[in-house]
Structures are given as C-alpha cells and as structure tokens.
N, C-alpha and C positions, 0 to 999 in steps of 0.2 A: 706355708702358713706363717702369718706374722707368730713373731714371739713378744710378746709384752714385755715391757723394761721397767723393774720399780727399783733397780737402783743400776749405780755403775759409779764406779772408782773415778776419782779427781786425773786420774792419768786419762782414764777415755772419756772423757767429758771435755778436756783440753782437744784433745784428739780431732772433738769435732768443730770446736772453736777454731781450730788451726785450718781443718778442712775451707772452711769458709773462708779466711781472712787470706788464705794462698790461692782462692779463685782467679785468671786473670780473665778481666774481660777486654772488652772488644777496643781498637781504638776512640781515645775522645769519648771514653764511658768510665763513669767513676760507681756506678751503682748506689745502692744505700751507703756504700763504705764510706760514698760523701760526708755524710754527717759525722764518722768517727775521727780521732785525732791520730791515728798512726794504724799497720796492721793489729799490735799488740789488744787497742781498744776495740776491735772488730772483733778477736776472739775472744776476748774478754766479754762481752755482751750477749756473744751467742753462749758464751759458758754458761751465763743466768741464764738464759733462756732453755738453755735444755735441763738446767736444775729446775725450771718453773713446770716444763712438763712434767717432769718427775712425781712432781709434789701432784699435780692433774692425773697423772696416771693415763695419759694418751699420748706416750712414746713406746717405737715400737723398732725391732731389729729384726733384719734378714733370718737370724738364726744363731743359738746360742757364740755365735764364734764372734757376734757383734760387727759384723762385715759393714755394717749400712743400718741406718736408721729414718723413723722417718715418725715427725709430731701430728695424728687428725685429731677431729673429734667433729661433732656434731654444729652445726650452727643454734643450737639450743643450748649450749653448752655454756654454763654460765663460771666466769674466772673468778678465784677467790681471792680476795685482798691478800691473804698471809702467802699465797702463793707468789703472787705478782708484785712482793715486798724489794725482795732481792734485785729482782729486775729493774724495775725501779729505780733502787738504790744504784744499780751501776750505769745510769744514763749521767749525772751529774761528770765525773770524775771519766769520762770518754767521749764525752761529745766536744766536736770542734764548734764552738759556738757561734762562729762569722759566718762559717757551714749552713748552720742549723736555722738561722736568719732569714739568710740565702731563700732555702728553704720555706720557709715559710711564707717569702711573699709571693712565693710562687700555687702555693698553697690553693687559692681561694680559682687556680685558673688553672689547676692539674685534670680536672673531672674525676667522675666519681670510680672509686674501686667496684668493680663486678660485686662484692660480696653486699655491698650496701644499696646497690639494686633491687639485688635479690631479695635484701631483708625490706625493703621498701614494698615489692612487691609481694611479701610473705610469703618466698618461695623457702622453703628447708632447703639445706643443702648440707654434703659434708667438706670440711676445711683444711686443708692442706696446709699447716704451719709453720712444718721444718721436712726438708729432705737431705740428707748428708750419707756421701759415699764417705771412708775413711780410705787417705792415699794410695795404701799398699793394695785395694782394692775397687781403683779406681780403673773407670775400662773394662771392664767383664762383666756387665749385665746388671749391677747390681740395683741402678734406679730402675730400669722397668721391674726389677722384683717390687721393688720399694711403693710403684704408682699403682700395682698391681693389687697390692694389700689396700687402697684406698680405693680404687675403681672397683673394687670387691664389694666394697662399705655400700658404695651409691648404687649399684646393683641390687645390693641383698634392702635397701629403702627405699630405692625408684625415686632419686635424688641424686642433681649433678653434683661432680668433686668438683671443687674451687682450690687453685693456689695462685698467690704474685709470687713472680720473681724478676728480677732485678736486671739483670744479664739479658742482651740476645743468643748469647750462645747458650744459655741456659733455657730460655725461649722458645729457641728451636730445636733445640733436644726434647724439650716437655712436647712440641706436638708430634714429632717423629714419633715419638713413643704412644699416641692418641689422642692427647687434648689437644687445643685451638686455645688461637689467642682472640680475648672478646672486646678486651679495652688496653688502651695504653692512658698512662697519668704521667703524665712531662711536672716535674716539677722544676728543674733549673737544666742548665747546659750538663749533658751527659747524665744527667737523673733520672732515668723514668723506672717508672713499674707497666708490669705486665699482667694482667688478669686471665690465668689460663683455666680451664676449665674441661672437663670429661664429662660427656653427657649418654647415660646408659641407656639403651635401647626400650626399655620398661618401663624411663620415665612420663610423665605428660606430656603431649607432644604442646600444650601452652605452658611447661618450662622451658623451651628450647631456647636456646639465646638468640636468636633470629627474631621470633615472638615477644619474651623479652626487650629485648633492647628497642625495636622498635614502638610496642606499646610505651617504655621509659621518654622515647621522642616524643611521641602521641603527648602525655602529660605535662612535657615538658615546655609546648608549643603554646601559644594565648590565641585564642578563639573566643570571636565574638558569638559564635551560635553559642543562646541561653543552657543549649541542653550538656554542652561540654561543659559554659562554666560549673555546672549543678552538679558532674558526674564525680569528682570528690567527696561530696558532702549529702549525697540524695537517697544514701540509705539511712544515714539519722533525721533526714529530711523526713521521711516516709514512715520510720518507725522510731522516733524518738521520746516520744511521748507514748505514759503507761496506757494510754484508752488503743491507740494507735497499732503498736506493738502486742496490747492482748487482741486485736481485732486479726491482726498478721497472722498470729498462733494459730487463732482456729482457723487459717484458710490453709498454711501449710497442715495442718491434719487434716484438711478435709480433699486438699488435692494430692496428699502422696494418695490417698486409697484409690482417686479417679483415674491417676495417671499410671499405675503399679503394672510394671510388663506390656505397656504403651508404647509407641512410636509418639514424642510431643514436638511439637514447634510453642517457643514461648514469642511472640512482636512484643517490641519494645522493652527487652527485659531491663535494660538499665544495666547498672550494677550490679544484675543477677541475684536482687534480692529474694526475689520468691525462686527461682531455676534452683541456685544452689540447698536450698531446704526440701527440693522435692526430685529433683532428677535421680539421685541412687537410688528411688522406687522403681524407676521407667524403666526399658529396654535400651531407648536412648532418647536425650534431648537436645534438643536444635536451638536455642535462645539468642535472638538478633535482635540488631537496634541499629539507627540508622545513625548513631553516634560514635565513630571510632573511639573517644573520649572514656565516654561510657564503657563500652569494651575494654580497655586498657584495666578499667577499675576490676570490669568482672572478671578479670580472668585471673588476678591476684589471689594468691592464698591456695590452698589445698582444695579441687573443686571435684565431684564425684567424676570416676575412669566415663559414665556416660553420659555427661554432659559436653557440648562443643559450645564454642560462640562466634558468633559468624556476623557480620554485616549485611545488614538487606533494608530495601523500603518497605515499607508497609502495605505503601500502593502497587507494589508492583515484585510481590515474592517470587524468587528465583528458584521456585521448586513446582517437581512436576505436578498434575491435578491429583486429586484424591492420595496425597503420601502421607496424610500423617494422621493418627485415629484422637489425637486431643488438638487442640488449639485453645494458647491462653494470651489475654491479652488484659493489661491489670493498669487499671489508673493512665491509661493513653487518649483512649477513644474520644475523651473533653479537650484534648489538647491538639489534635490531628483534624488540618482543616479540610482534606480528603476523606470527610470516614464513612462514607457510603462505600468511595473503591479499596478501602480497607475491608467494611465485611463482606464485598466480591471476590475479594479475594482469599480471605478465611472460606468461603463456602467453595471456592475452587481447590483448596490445596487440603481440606476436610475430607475422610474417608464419608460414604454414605451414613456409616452407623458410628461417626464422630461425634466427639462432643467438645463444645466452646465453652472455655470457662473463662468470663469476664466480669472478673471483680470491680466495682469503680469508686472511685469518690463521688458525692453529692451535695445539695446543697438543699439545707434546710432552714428558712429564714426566722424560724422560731430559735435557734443555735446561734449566739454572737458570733462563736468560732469559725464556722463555716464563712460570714463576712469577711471578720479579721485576718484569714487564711486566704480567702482570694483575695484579698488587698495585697497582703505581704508578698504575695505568688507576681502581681501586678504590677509591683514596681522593682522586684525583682527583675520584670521583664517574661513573664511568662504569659500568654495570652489565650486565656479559653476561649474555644470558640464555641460553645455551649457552654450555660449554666442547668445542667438537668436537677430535676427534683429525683425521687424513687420511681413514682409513677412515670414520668419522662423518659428518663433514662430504660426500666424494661419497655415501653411502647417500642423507644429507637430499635432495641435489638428487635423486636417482633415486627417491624415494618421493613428488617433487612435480611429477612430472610428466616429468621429463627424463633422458636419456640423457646419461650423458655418455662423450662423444666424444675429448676428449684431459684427461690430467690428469698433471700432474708438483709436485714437491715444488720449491720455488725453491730456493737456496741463500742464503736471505738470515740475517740477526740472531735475528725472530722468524720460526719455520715459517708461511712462506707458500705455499697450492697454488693453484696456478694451472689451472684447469677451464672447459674450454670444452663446450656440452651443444645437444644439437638435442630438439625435443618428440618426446617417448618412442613418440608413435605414426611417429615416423618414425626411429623408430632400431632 
C-alpha cells in the first residue's frame, strides 16, 4: 500500500535529486538533462520539484523506510501558483540557455505528448509525474512497487496511467514492467521523450490508444468530404441556438423512455449528439456514420459502458435482419441521396415490434430562418436533396414502409418534427 509523504527532510529530498542527475543513459542520449547546465542543476530542479509535490500532496513512498517514491495525481488536477513558485524560480539559474534554444526550435516538429491527446480527446487519465528509486535501493523491485500503486489508481477509475520519460533504458524498464510506448517527441539530437502508458482492463475499450491515436490521425488529415469538414463543429452546429437546443431537450427525454432496456442502432449519429444523451437508458447502442471524421469526434469524452460507434453505410448496414428493437435516424434523411434504400434497410434490420424514431429538420417558408439556414448550409457546401415541409416529410416515411405513430412540430429555431413510426404492416 502506498504511504503518502507530506513532508521529508532536505537530506532526502537531495537524495532524490541525486538519484536522477546519476542516471546514465544510453549512448549519444543526453535526456532532458540537455537543457540543465551541469549534474548539480539537474538535482537541483528535481529538488523543486519534489518540494512542489509536497506542497500538492500527490507524492508517495514504498513504505515508511522511504525506499522509493513516486508523484500521480489525476489529470483534473489543477497546479497552484504558490506551489509551482519555487520551481519556477529554479529554472532561471540551471538552465543551459544555448541548450534550451536548441530546444526550442525543435519544438514546433517534436509531436504532441500522449497526455495532450488525451486531454484533446477528453479522455481522463492518471499521471505519472515523478518516479525515483533511492541508490542503496536500486535493483530490488522497488519501481514495479512504485507503478503498481499508480496502475492501482487507473484501475480503481477505469483510466489509463500516463508517464514520459526521457531514457531508453528507462523506456524499456517501464514496459517490461507493463506499460507501452504510444509516442516519441524528438526534440534535438539525443532528446527525445517517451509517452508510456498502462491501460487497465476495465477501461473503455474507445480509450485504448490504438483508437486513440488513430482517431488523433483521422482529425488531423484535411478532407474534402463536406461531412468531415462539419464533424468538429456540428454539435453547436445543430444545438447552438436556445430554440434549437430546447427542441434537443425534449427529444432526449422522450427517447431515453423509448429506448430504456432496448437493443438501438443510431444511422448517422455524427458526433454522437443525441447517442450520448440516451444510450445509458438501453441495453446497448450501436451509433454509425459513414464519416470516420465524425466518429473520431464521437468517441471523445466520457461516453456510456453501452454505447459503441462503429462505421457503416446507410444504404447498406452491416447487420443481420430483424437485430435491433429501435432505430434512430435524426436530421439525415434530407441529406442522403439514397434514402429510399436507407428505409429498406431500417425495415430490414428492425425487429417486427421496432420502432423508428426520426426526428428531422423542415422547412417552413413562412420562417426567414429556415431560408437563411439552407443558404448558409449551401454554400457551406452541403446539398439537400429534398426540401420537405411537415406534411412531406411524414408522407415520405408512410410511403416507405412505415406508419407513423406519433408526430409533433418542436418548437425549436429551425422547424424540427419529431416522428416516431412502427412497420406499416403493423400499424
């Protein structure tokens, strides 16, 4: 069991200063020690720095005997000024400044740290920010005690541990022991960092950094298809406006009740705007979109254990017939210039006693907005291939197969109705 450190003596505080600054690494590797001006500034730095935990209260040791230490805390965890005074202060008077230059211009062509991913993607995570064996007790186990108390952390949150380090040989100690390396950042000749990480078996399986990192590619790629550009930006697209967003409100309360201990498939979720407000009612939800782009957005953030998000066409769903007892499909149907074999295909992969819930936007020519909105939509680049009215728009669904069962106009910015339908032979 970790023991918590809220203080320790200037003699073991050096102690651990010294450990680091006597690391040797590998040939033709200089480490961060790059930027200090002698060993002495390297212990010196890491001295603040374990005085800054201190004052954090997120340094911890093997056991009263002080054998090993090691700094997490949360990725929530926010530094405070008076803490991170000291530290601070001992950057000026130890850095090698030609060094640090150096450095820098390397900067902008390092890539990014794993943790700034993560916080990109709003994944939690716990952080790894110091690990120190002390000499007399180096070689006898004491870092897997040490990762042990932190892979404990991301276990008991269903959150990966994140640490850099500096060293290959520190590199390849950290996975031996069970992390992976997920990024390197080259900053100059013999500089790099390491982004390692532990990823506990109870976490999301869209935290993994396989998921991760490739969604980070996804986003990071320029595409011409309209609907990637849009997938940053197309949940305030869709709800950023107060008529808009009160109109959203009432459909997630009115589709957690429909979909509650469900099997769901969502087409075209997007950004998972409506999936994520209503899947912890279901059993489980399936929400696809035919935009990897899109996906990368929705999988970001904290999202219910039953929800998944998957890739699929519309016209041509990759599941077997009658699997799933809801189907939703919200704001697409205007935009999809297939969508007759769109609702062929909703009635194929619909249980008998399913229900379709397809909310849509509309257009109403007595409304300037609804103009002014398919203008802006238009030269954005987006192209309906219908313009329905209320009446139109339920006709469509009743001429492809479906009854529908409830239908209201929302009260939102643009005319949005909201239509819930069962297969026509059962209505």
């Amino acid at each position: 069991m970790a023991v918590k450190i809220n203080s320790l003596s200037e003699e073991e505080i050096r102690r651990i200063g010294d450990a680091f600054a006597d690391h040797e690494y590998a040939e033709a590797e200089w480490g961060m020690g790059y930027l200090a001006k002698n060993r002495r500034a390297i212990s010196d730095y890491i001295c603040a720095y374990v005085r800054m935990m201190l004052r954090e209260r997120t340094l911890y040791s093997t056991s009263d005997a002080h054998e090993a230490f090691i700094a997490f805390q949360s990725s929530d965890h926010r530094l405070s000024l008076s803490s991170a005074k000291e530290l601070i202060g001992a950057l000026p008077g130890n850095l090698d400044m030609s060094h640090a230059v150096k450095m820098a211009k390397g900067l902008g062509k390092a890539g990014k740290a794993y943790t700034s991913i993560l916080a990109k993607h709003k994944i939690p995570y716990v952080y790894v920010s110091l690990v120190a064996v002390t000499k007399e007790y180096q070689g006898q186990g004491y870092m897997r005690k040490l990762l042990e108390f932190a892979f404990e952390e991301g276990r008991r949150h269903a959150v990966p541990v994140v640490l850099d380090t500096d060293a290959v040989l520190k590199r390849d100690k950290y996975a031996h022991l069970g992390m992976k390396c997920v990024t390197t950042q080259h900053f100059a000749d013999g500089v790099e960092m390491y982004g390692m990480v532990y990823e506990p078996e109870n976490m999301p399986k869209d935290w993994k950094s396989e998921t991760v990192l490739e969604d980070e590619r996804i986003l990071g790629e320029f595409n011409d298809d309209i609907w990637d550009r849009f997938a940053p930006v197309y949940t305030g697209f869709v709800t950023g406006t107060p008529g808009n967003r009160k109109a959203y409100e009432m459909m997630y309360k009115r589709i957690k009740t429909r979909v509650r201990d469900k099997e769901v498939l969502e087409i075209a979720t997007g950004p998972g705007v409506i999936a994520k407000q209503v899947a912890a009612e279901s059993d489980r939800m399936v929400a696809t979109d035919f935009s990897d782009k899109m996906l990368a957005v929705a999988r970001q953030g904290c999202n219910p254990d039953q929800l998944v998000f998957e890739r699929a066409d519309a016209c041509d769903l990759p599941y077997a017939d009658k699997s799933f007892d809801v189907v939703i499909i919200a704001n697409a149907l205007h935009v999809i210039p297939d969508r007759e074999k769109v609702m062929s295909e909703i009635r194929r992969v619909l249980r008998p006693d399913g229900l379709l819930i397809a909310p849509n936007f509309v257009h109403d020519n007595r409304k300037k907005i609804s103009n002014l909105f398919s203008k802006a939509l238009s030269l954005a680049g987006v192209r309906f291939q219908t313009e329905w009215d209320e009446k139109a728009y339920v006709s469509f669904l009743g001429e492809n197969g479906f009854a529908v069962k409830k239908e209201k106009l929302l009260p939102s910015t643009i005319p949005l109705v909201y239509a819930e339908c069962v297969p026509a032979d059962r209505g």
